[in-house]
C-alpha positions in Angstrom: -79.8 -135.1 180.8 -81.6 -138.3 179.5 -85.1 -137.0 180.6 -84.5 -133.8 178.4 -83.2 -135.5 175.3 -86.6 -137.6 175.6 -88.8 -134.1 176.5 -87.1 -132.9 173.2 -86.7 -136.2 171.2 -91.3 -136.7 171.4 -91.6 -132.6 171.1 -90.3 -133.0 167.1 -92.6 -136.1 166.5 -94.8 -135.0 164.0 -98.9 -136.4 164.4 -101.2 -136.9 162.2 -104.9 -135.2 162.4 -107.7 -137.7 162.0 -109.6 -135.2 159.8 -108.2 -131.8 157.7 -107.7 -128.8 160.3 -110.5 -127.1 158.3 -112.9 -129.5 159.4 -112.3 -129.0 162.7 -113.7 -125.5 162.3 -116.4 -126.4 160.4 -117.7 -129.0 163.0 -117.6 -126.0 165.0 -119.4 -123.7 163.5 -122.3 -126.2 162.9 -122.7 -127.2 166.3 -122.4 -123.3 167.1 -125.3 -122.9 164.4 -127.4 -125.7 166.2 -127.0 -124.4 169.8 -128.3 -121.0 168.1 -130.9 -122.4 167.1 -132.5 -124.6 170.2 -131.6 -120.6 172.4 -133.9 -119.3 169.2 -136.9 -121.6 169.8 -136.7 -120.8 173.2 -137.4 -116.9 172.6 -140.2 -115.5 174.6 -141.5 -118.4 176.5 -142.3 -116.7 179.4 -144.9 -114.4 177.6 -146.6 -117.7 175.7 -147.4 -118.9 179.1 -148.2 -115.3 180.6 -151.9 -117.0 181.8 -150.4 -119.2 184.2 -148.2 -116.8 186.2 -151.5 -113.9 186.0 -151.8 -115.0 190.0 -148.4 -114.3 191.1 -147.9 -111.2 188.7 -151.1 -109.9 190.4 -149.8 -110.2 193.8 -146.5 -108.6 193.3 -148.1 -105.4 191.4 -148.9 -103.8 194.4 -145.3 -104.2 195.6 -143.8 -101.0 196.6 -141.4 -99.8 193.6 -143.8 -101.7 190.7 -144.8 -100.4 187.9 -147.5 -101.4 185.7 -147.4 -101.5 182.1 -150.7 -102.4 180.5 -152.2 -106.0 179.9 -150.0 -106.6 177.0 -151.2 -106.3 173.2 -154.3 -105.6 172.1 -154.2 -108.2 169.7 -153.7 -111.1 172.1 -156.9 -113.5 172.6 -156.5 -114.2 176.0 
């Protein structure tokens, strides 16, 4: 019974936060913000570098199933 009175005795302890519970969300929410952003910067990578996979896109085009859709805008200088 002493083992239960202790369980129950250190469940009513009350502890202090180091910071306001609001804060705690907020850290959130800017680190949330931040991870948004570096997934944003990374946004259509593959297409930026579309002259160094030409090769391999090339060889798989005649792949049975495949379909071709153009050579991308016509306002790309590549």
């Amino acid at each position: 019974m002493s083992f239960l009175t202790t369980v129950l005795a250190e469940a009513e302890t009350h502890v202090e936060l180091p910071m306001p519970a609001w804060a705690f969300g907020a850290i959130a929410i800017v680190i949330f913000i931040a991870l948004a952003f570096v997934i944003w910067s990374f946004r259509d990578v593959a297409n930026r570098h579309s002259h160094r996979s030409a090769p391999d896109a090339a060889a798989h085009a005649g792949a049975p199933g495949a379909t071709h859709h153009g050579t991308g805008h016509p306002t790309q200088g590549h």
